[in-house]
N, C-alpha and C positions, 0 to 999 in steps of 0.2 A: 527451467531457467532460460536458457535459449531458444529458440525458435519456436519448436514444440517437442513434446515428447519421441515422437518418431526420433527426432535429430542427434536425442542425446543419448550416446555409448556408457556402459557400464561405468568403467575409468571416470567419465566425465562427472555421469553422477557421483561418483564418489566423492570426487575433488571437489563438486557444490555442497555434497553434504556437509563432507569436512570445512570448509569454510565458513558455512552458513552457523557451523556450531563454535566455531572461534569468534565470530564476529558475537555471537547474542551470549556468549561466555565471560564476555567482557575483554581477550585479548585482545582484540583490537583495539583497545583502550584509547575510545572516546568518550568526550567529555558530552553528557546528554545533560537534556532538559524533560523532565517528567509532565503531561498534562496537571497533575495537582498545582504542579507550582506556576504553570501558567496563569493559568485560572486563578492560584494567589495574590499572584503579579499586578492581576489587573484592579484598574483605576475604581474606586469606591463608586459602587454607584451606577458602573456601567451594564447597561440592558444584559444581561442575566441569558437571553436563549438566543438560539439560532435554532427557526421554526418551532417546535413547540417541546425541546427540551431542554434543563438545564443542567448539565453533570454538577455542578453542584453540590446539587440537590439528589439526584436521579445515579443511581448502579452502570454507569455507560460504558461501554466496547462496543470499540470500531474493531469491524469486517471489512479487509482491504484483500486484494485482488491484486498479484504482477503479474508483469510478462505479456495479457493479451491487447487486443483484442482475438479471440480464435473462433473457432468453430464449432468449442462449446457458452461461447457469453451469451447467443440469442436466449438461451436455453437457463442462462443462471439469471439475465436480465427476466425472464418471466419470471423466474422463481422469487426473487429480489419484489419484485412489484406485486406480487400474490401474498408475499409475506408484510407489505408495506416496511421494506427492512433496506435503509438509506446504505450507499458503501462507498467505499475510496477507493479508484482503480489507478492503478501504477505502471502504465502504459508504452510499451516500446515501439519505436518507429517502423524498424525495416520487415516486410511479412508482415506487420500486424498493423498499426493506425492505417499502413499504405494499402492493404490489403482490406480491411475492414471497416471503411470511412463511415458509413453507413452505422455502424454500433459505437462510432464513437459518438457521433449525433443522440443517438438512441440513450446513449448513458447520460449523459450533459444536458436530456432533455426531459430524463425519468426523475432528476434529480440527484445526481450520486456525482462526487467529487472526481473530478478527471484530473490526472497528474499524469509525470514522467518517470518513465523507468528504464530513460535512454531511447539513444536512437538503436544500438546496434548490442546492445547488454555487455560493452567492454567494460573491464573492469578501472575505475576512474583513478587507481593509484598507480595504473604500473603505464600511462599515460603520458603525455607532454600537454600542458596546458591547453594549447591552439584545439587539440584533440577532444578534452574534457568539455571545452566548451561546444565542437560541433558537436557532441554525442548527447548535450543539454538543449542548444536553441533546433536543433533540426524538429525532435517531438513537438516543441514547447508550441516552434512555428505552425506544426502539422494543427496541432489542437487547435489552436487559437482558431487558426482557416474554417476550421468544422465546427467552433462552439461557438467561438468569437469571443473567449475568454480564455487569455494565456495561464498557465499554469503558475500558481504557487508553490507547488510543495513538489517535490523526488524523491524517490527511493533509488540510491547507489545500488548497482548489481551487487549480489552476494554482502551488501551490509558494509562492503569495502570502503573508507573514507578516510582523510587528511585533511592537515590544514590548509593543502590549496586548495581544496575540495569545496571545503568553508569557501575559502575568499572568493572562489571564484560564483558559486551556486551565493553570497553576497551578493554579488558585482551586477549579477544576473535577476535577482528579485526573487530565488528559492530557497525556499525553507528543507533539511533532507528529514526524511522520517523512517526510521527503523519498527522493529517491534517488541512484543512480546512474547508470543504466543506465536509455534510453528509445528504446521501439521506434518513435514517434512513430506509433502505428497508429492515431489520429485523422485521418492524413493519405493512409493508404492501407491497402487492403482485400486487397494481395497478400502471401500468408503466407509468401511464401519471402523477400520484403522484411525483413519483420517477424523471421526468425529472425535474416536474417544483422547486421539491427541491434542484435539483441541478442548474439547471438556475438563480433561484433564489436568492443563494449564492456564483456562482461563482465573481472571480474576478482576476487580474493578480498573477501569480506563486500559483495560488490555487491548493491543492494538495487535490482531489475528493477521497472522501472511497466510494466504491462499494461492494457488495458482489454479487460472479456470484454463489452461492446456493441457493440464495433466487428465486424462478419462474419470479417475476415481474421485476427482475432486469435487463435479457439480453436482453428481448424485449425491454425496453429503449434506452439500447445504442445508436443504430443508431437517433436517435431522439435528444440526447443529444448533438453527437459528431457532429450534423450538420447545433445545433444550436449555437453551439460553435465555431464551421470554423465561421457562416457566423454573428458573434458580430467580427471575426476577431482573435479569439482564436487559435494558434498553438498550436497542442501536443505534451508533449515531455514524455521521461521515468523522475524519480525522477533524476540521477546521471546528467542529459541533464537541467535539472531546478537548478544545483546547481553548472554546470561548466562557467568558464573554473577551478570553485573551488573545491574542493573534501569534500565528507564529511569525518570529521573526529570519528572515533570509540571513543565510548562514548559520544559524544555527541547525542543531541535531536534536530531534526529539523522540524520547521514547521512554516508557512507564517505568 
């Protein structure tokens, strides 16, 4: 969750764990929007795909990615392009976009959806406004400089969010996006773990958190994404899971 793995103490992981399962447990009780109903939502008529698929129609799960850029994404960005397998990464500023400008070029150029996952991974409720919003425009700015395309969408540290959270990630022009599916790979480093938790929870428009800091995470991938093709899973990035609908800023989406 933090910086990298090195950085995070027992205790720490614990308290992400436990959060992480409060937030996707529903306690945190917020008000989501499902990609079905996006895709409901929208205007009769309107152009059906983004690049050549259409969930729809099509079995789609998005494969998202926080926390880096690190030291294993060269290594999952090959793997992602081998597999011709699109992804949404959820990207923090400090150590990581500053540290790794280079792969964020790299991702924004492969094709794969570039977001914010904060500047400093503070948690955006226990915050003061002025705060909320450096810890949104600081990445947003970073991106923008290296793609030349500011961010639409964020993922809140630990799933954590409010209603100023809304107004302000509004005010800002971002959409926030939680998920479905967590291989909890902050809690362990063994990749065969890692897949069958995600095997095990996936389901149609399931929207998978990954983190590529963690060691046992990127060795998965290819094991995931190919058990995934052959249940008949397409992938797509998050904004390809929610067209021909858009998300709209302020709100929260998730399956």
């Amino acid at each position: 969750m933090r910086e990298t793995a090195r950085r995070l103490r027992p205790a720490a992981l614990a308290s992400a764990a436990l959060a992480l399962a409060l937030a996707l447990s529903g306690c945190a009780k917020v008000d989501t929007t499902a990609p079905s109903s996006v895709r409901a939502r929208a205007a009769h008529g309107a152009p059906a795909r983004i690049g050549t698929v259409d969930c729809r129609e099509t079995k789609c799960i998005a494969l998202t990615f926080d926390a880096g850029p690190s030291e294993n994404s060269a290594r999952l960005l090959d793997i992602l392009k081998e597999k011709k397998v699109p992804a949404t990464f959820f990207l923090l500023g400090k150590n990581h976009i500053e540290k790794y400008p280079q792969l964020v070029k790299r991702m924004a150029a492969e094709g794969h959806e570039v977001a914010s996952h904060t500047w400093d991974h503070k948690i955006l409720t226990r915050i003061s406004d002025a705060q909320i919003r450096e810890e949104l425009e600081r990445p947003d700015d970073a991106i923008e400089r290296l793609t030349g395309r500011k961010p639409t969408l964020m993922r809140p540290p630990q799933g954590r969010t409010d209603s100023d959270v809304h107004k302000i990630c509004k005010e800002m022009g971002l959409a926030e996006v939680l998920w479905s599916v967590t291989a909890k790979d902050y809690t362990t480093n063994d990749s065969d773990l890692i897949t069958k938790r995600v095997l095990d929870q996936a389901s149609r428009d399931g929207i998978i958190l990954l983190h590529d800091i963690y060691p046992g995470t990127v060795p998965a991938v290819p094991g995931i994404i190919d058990a995934l093709k052959a249940r008949g899973y397409v992938f797509v990035t998050v904004p390809q899971l929610l067209a021909p609908g858009k998300a709209e800023p302020g709100r929260v989406y998730r399956p």
